[in-house]
LUMFI-399708 format. One record per residue: residue in three letters; x, y, z of N, C-alpha, C in turn. Coordinates in steps of 0.02 Angstrom, whole numbers, padded with zeros to 5 digits, always signed. Layout:
% LUMFI-399708
ALAXYZXYZXYZ...
END
This chain:
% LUMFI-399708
UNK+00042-00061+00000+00000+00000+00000+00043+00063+00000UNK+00092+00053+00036+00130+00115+00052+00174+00143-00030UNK+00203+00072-00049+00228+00077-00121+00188+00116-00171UNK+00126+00069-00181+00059+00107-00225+00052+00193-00207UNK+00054+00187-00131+00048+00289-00123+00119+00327-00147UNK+00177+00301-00143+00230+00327-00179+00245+00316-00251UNK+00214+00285-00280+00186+00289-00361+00159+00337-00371UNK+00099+00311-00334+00062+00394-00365+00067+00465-00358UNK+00099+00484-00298+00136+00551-00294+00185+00566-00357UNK+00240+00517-00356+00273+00506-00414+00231+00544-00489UNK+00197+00525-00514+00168+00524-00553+00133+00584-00543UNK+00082+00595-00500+00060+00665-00463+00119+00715-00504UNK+00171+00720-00454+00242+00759-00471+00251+00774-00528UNK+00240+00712-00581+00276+00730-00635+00214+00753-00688UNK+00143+00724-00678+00081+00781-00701+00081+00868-00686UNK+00124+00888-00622+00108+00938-00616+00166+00985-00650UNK+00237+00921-00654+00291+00961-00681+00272+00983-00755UNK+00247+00926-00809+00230+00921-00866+00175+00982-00870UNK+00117+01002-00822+00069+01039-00839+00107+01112-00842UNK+00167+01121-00803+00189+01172-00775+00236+01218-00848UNK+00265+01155-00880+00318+01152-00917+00270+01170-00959UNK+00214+01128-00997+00181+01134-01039+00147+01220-01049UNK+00117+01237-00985+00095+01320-00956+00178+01355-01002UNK+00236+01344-00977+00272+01394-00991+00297+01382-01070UNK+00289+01328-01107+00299+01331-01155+00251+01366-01201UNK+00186+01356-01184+00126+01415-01218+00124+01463-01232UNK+00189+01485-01149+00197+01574-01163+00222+01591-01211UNK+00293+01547-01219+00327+01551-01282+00287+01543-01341UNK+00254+01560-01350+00205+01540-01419+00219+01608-01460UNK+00214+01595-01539+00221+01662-01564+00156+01708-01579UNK+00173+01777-01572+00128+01843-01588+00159+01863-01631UNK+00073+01886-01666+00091+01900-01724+00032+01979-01741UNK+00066+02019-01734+00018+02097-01743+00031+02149-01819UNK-00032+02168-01820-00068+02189-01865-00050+02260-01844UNK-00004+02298-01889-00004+02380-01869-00040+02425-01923UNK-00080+02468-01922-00112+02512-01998-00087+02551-01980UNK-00095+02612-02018-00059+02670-02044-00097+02702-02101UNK-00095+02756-02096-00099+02785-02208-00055+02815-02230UNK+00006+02832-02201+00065+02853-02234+00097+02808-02290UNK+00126+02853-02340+00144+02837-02401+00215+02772-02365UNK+00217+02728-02410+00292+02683-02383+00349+02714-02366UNK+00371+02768-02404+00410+02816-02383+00411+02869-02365UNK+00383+02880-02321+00345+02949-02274+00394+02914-02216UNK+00442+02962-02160+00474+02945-02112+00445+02894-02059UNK+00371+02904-02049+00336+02867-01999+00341+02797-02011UNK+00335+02811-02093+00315+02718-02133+00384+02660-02120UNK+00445+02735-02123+00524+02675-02135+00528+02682-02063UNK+00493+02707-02005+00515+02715-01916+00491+02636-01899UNK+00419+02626-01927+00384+02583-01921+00402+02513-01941UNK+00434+02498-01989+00480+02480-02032+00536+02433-01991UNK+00588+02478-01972+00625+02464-01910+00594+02443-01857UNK+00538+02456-01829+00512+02431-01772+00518+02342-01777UNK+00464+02340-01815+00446+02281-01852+00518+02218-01859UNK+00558+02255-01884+00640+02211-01908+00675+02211-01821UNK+00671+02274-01781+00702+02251-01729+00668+02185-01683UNK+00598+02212-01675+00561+02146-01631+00565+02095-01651UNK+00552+02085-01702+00571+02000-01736+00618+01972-01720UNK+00694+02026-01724+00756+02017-01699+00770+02002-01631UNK+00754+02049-01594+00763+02027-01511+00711+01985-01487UNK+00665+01986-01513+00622+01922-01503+00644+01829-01544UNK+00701+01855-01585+00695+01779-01612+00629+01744-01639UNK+00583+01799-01677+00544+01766-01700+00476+01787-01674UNK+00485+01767-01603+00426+01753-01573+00353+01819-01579UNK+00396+01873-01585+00346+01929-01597+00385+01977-01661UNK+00305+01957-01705+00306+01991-01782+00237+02027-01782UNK+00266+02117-01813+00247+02153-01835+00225+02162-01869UNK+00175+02157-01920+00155+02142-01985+00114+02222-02007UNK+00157+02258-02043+00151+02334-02047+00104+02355-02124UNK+00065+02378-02115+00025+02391-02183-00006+02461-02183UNK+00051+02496-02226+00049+02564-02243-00013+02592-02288UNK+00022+02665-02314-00042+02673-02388-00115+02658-02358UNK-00154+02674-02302-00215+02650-02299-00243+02572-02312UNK-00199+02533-02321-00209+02442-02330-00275+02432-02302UNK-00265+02459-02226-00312+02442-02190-00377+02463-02195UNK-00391+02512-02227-00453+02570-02219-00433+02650-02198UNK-00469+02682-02189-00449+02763-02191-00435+02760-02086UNK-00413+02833-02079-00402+02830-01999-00468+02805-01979UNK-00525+02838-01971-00588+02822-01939-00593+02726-01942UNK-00578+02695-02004-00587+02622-02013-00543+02591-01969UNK-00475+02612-01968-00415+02587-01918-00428+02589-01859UNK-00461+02650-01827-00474+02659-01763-00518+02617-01745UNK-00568+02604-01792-00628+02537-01767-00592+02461-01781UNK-00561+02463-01806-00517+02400-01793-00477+02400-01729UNK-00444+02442-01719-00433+02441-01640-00474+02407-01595UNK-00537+02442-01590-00586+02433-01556-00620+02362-01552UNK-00616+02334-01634-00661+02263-01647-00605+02192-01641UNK-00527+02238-01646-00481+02177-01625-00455+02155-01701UNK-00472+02197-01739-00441+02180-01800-00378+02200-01829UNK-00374+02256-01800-00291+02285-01800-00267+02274-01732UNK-00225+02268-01711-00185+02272-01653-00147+02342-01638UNK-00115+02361-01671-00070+02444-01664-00095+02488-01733UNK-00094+02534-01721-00113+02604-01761-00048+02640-01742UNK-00037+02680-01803-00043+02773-01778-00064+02804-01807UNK-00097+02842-01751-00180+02894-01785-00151+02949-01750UNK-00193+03023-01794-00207+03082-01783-00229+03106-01687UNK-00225+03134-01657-00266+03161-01595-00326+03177-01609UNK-00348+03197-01661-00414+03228-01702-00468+03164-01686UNK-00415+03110-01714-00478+03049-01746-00464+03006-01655UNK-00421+02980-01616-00444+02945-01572-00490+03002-01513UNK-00487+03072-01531-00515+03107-01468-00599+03104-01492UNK-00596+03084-01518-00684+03061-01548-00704+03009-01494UNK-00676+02977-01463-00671+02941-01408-00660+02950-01353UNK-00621+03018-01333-00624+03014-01266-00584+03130-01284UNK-00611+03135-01257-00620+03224-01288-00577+03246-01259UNK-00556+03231-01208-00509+03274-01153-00442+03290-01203UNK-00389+03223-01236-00346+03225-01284-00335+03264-01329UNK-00402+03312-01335-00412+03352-01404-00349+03391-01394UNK-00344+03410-01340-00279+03475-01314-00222+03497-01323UNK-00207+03396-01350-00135+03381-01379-00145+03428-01471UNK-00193+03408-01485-00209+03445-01563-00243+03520-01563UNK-00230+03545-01505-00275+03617-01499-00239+03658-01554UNK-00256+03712-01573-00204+03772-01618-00148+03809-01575UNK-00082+03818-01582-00032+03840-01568-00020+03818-01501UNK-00046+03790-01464-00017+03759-01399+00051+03753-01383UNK+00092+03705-01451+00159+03693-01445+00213+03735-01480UNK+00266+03772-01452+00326+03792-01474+00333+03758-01538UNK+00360+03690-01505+00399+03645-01558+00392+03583-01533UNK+00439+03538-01562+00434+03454-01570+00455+03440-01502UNK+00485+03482-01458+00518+03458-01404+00465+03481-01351UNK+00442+03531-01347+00392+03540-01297+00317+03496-01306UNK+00304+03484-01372+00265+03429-01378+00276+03372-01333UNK+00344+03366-01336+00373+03298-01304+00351+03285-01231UNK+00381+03365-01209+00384+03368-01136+00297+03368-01110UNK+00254+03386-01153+00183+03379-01141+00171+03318-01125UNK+00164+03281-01182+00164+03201-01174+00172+03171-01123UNK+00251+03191-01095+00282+03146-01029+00265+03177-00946UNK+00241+03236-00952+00212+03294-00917+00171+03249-00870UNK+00151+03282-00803+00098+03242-00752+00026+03245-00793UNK+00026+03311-00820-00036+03321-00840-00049+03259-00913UNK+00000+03285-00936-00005+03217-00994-00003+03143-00975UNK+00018+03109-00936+00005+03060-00925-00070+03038-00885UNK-00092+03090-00869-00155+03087-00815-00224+03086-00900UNK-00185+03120-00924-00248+03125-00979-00231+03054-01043UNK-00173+03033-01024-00190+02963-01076-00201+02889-01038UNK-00180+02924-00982-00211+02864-00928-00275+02846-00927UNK-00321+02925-00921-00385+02913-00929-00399+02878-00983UNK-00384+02908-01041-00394+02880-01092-00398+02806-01127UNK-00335+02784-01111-00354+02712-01100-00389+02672-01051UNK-00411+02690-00986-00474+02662-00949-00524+02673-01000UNK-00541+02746-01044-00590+02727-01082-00605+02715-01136UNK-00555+02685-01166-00575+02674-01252-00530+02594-01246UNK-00489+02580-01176-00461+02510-01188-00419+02504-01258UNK-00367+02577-01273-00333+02572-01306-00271+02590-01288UNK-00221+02584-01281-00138+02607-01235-00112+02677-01307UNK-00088+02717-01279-00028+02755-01304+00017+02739-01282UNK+00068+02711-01318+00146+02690-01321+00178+02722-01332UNK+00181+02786-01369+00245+02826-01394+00196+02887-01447UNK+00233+02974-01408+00202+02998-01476+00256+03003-01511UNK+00231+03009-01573+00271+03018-01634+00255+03083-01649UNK+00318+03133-01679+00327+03210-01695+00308+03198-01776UNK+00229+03213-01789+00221+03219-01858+00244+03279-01899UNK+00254+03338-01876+00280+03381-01898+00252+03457-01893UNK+00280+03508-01902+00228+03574-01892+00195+03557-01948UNK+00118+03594-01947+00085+03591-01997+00085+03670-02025UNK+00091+03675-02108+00077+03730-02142+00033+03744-02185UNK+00000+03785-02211-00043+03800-02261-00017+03806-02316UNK-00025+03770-02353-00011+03762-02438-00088+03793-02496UNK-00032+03827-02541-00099+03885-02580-00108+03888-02637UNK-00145+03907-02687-00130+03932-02753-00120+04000-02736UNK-00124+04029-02715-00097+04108-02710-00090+04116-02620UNK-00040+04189-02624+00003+04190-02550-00067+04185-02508UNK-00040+04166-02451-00086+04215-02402-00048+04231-02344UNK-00056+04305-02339+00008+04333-02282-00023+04364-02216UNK-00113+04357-02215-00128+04366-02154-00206+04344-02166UNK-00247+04339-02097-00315+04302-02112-00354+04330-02147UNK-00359+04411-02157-00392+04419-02206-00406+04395-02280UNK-00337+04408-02303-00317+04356-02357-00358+04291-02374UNK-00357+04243-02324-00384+04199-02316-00462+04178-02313UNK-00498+04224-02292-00558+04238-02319-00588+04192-02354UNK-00623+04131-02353-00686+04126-02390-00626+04065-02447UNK-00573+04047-02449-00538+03992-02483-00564+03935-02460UNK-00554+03881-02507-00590+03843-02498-00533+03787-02456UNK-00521+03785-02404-00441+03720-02380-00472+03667-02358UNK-00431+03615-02398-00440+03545-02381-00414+03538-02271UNK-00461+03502-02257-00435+03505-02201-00452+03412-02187UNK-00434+03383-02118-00467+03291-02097-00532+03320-02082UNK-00557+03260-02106-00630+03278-02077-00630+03249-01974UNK-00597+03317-01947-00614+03309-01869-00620+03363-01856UNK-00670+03375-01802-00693+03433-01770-00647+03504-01765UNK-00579+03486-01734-00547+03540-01720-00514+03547-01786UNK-00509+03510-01821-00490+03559-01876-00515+03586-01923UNK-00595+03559-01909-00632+03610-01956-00666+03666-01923UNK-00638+03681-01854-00683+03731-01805-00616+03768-01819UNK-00536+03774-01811-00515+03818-01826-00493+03852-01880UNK-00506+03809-01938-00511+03853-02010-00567+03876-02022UNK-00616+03865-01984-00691+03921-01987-00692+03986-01952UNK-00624+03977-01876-00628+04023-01849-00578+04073-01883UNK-00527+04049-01937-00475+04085-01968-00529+04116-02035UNK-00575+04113-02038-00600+04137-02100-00610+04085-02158UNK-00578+04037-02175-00589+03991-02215-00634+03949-02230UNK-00653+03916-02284-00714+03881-02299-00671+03803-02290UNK-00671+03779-02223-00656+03704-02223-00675+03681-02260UNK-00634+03614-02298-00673+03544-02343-00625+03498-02304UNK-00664+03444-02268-00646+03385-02254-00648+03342-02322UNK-00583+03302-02333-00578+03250-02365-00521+03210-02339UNK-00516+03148-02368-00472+03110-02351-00427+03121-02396UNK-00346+03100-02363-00299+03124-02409-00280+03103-02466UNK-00294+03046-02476-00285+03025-02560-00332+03067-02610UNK-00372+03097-02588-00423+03129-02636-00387+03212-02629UNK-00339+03221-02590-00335+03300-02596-00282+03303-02660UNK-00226+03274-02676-00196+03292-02756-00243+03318-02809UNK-00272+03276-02823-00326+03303-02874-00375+03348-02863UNK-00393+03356-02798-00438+03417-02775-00411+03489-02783UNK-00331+03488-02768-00287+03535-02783-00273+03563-02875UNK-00258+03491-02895-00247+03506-02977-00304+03528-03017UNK-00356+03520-02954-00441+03537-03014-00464+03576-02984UNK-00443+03623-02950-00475+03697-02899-00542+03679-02843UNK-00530+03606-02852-00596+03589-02798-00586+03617-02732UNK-00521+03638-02724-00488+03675-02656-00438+03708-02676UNK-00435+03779-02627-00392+03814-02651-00308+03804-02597UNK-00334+03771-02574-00248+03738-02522-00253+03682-02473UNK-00220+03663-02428-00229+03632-02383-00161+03648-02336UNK-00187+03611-02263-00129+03608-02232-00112+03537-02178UNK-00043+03535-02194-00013+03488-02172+00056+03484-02161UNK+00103+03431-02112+00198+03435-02123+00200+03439-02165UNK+00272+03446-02190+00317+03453-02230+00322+03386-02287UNK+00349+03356-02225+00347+03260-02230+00289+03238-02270UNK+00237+03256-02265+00177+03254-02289+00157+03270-02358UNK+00174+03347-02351+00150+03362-02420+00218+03356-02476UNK+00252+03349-02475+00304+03311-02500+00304+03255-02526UNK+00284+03206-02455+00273+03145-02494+00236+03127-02539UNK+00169+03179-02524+00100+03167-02575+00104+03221-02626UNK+00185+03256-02643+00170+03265-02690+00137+03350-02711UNK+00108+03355-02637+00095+03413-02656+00104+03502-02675UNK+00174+03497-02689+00193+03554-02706+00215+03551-02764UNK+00194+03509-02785+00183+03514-02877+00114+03533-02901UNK+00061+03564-02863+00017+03583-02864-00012+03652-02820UNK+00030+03681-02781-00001+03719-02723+00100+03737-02706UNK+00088+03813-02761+00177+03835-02735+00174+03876-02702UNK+00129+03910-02658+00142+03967-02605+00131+03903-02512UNK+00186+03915-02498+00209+03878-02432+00201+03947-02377UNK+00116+03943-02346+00110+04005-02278+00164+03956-02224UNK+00187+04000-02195+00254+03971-02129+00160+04000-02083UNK+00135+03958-02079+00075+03985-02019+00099+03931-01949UNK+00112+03887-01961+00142+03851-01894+00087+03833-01852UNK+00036+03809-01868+00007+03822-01830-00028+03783-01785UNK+00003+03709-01811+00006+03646-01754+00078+03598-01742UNK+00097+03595-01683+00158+03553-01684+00117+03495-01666UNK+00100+03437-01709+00078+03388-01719+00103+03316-01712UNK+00079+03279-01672+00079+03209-01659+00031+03169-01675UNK+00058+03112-01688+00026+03050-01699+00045+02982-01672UNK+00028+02992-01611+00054+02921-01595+00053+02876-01605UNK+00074+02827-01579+00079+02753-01604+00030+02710-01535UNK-00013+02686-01572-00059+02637-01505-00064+02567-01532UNK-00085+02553-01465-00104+02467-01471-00173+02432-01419UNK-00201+02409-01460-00271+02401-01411-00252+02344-01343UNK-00273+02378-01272-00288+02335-01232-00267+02275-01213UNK-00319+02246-01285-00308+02171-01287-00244+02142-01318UNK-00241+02175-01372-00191+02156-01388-00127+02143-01342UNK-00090+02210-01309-00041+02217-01275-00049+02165-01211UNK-00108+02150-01181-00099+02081-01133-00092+02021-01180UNK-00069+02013-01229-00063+01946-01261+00023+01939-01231UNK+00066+01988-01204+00137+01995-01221+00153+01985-01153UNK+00182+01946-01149+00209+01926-01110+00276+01982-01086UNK+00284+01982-01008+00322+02023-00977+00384+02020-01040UNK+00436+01985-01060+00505+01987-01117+00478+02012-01165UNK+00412+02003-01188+00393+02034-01266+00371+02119-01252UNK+00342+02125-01209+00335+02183-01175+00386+02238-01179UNK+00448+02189-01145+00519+02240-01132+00565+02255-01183UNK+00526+02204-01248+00582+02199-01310+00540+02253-01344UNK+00452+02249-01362+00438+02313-01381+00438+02375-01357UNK+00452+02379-01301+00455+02450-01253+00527+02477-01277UNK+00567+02425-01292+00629+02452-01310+00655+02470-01393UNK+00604+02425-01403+00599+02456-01511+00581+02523-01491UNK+00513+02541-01468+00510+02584-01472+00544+02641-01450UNK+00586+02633-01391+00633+02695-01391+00693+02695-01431UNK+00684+02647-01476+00750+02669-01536+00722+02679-01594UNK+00669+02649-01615+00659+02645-01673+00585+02700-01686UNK+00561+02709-01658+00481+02735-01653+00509+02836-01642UNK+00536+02831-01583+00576+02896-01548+00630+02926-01605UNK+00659+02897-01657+00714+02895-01709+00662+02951-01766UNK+00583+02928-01770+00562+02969-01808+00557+03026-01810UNK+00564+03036-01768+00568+03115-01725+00632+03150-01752UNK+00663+03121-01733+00738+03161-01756+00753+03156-01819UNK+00717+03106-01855+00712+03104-01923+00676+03159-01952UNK+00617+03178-01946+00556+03253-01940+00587+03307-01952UNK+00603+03311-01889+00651+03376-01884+00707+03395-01913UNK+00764+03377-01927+00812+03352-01993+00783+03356-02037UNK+00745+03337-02076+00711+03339-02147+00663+03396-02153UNK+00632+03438-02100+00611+03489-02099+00642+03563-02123UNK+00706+03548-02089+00732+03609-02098+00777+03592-02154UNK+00798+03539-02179+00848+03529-02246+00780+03541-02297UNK+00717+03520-02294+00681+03512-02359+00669+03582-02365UNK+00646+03649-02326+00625+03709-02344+00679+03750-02364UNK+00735+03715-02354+00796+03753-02417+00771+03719-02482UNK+00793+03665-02485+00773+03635-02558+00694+03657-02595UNK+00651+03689-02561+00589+03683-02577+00614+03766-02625UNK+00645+03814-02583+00643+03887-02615+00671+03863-02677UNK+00709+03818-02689+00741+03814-02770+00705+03765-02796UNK+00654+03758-02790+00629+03729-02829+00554+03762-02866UNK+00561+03832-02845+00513+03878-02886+00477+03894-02823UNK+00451+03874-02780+00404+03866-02727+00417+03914-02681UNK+00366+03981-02657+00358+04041-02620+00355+04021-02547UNK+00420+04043-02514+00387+04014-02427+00380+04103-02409UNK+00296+04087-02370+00275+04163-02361+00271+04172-02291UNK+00311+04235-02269+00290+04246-02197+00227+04284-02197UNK+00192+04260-02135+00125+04279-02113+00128+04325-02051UNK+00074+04355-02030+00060+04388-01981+00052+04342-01924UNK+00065+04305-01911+00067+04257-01854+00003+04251-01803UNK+00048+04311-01768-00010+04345-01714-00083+04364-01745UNK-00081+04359-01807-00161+04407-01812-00180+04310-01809UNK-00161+04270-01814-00198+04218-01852-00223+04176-01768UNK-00143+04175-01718-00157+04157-01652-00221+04198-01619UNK-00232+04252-01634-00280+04306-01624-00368+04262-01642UNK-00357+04262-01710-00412+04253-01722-00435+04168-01719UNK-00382+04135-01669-00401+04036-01671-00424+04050-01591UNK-00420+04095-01559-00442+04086-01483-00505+04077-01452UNK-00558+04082-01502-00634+04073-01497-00612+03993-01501UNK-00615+03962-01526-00575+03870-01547-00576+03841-01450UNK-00500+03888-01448-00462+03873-01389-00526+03893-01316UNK-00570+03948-01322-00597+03928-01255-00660+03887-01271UNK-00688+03873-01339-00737+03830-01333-00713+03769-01314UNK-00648+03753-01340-00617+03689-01313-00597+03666-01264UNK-00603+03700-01219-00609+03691-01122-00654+03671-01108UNK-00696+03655-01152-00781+03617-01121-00756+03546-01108UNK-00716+03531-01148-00699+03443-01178-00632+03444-01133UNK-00579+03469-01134-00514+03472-01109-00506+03487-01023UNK-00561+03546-01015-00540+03554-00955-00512+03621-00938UNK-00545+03672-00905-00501+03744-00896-00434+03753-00854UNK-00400+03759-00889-00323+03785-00870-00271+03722-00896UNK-00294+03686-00951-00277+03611-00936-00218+03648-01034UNK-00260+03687-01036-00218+03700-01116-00148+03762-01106UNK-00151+03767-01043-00120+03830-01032-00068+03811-00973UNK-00069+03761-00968-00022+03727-00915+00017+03695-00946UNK-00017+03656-01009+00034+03606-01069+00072+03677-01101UNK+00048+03735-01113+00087+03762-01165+00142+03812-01126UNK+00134+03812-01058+00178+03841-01010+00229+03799-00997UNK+00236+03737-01004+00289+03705-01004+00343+03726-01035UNK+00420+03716-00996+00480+03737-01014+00502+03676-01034
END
């Protein structure tokens, strides 16, 4: 009897070793994520993303693959973002415009003139106040921000100058179809048109709009200053787009897959940034020789006239919450 009970412990033992072994070999199992985007393949974000993808595979040995699909593959931002949501994409990077449709407070990060530059953007982001507002954020949309990405200042591109808001008057500018950016080209005088960006080239070459605005990086890539040669320096968003990943997704990762993407991303994701900026200021030399008008504006009349924007937008954000991010040193 006594033999028979030391069998079966035996055995016991080695069921629980096998279940145990078996548990940790599962972990090791491979992931495999779905990132969208609509940037052109060679738009800085597309080759940041790019690298991401080639490092994790790498320090993962496999086990975690990136599977990156630029150019809108996926559907337009609004479609990507509901893939987030339905579990069909795993990582994005979207606009502030399109995920604050979800949770409003974020709008703040995309308010008009808030940010200096790419670096105080930064310091927003990592800020108490910034982390308190994407914290929330993911309790409510069950989507993580991982990293912003420095999309670039945004400028107004024209068929003819415009050197202050009057000027501007009643043009017709392509703008995303999201709230704040069609509330502050209404408050600048302009006749907003939301479209999506593959449709603005030809909207430009056929007067369906008389400009748009966007980076550098951007309208470059798409091309568009072969259509629209007066470049306003209006500055008038230092713009991000971060990089997210739903919820669910990110609990699939195990603590090592975790620490290997936490760490792509501070080389490879963070790299775009310094990539931005570099190509910002080398491309608007190259742009004057290439026929193309960069026009200084009245600045102030334009910050002047976006501030109706800025206090309606304390309903959603929060009072003092836009003026504390832009006081940052």
């Amino acid at each position: 009897m006594k033999k028979l009970f030391i069998a079966i412990m035996i055995v016991s033992l080695a069921s629980s070793f096998l279940f145990a072994a078996g548990q940790q070999e599962g972990s090791k199992e491979k992931v495999v994520f779905k990132l969208a985007t609509i940037y052109a393949p060679d738009h800085p974000v597309s080759i940041g993303l790019d690298n991401l993808a080639k490092t994790v595979a790498i320090e993962s040995n496999g086990r975690l693959e990136i599977q990156h699909f630029p150019a809108s593959q996926l559907g337009s931002e609004p479609s990507i973002h509901e893939g987030l949501r339905n579990y069909t994409v795993d990582m994005a990077v979207m606009g502030i415009s399109e995920v604050g449709k979800r949770y409003a407070p974020v709008l703040v990060f995309d308010a008009p003139f808030i940010f200096r530059d790419a670096d105080h953007m930064l310091k927003a982001f990592s800020s108490e106040t910034g982390k308190r507002l994407w914290s929330e954020f993911e309790l409510k949309t069950d989507i993580k921000m991982l990293s912003p990405i420095y999309y670039g200042t945004r400028i107004l591109t024209t068929t003819k100058p415009v050197p202050n808001v009057a000027t501007l008057k009643g043009m017709k500018i392509r703008v995303p179809d999201q709230p704040n950016s069609v509330d502050t080209w209404k408050a600048l005088g302009a006749t907003p048109t939301p479209m999506n960006l593959g449709e603005v080239y030809l909207s430009l070459q056929t007067g369906v709009v008389d400009g748009q605005e966007n980076p550098l990086a951007t309208i470059i890539s798409s091309k568009f200053h072969e259509v629209c040669k007066f470049f306003n320096m209006t500055y008038h968003s230092v713009q991000s787009v971060p990089l997210f990943i739903s919820t669910n997704s990110y609990n699939k990762l195990d603590d090592e897959l975790k620490g290997i993407l936490n760490r792509a991303i501070e080389k490879d994701v963070k790299a775009i940034t310094e990539t931005i900026k570099q190509y910002e200021s080398s491309e608007l030399q190259n742009l004057s020789k290439q026929g193309i008008t960069l026009v200084e504006v009245d600045r102030q009349g334009f910050i002047d006239a976006a501030q109706p924007v800025v206090r309606a937008g304390e309903a959603s954000w929060g009072k003092g919450v836009y003026q504390t991010l832009q006081n940052i040193q």
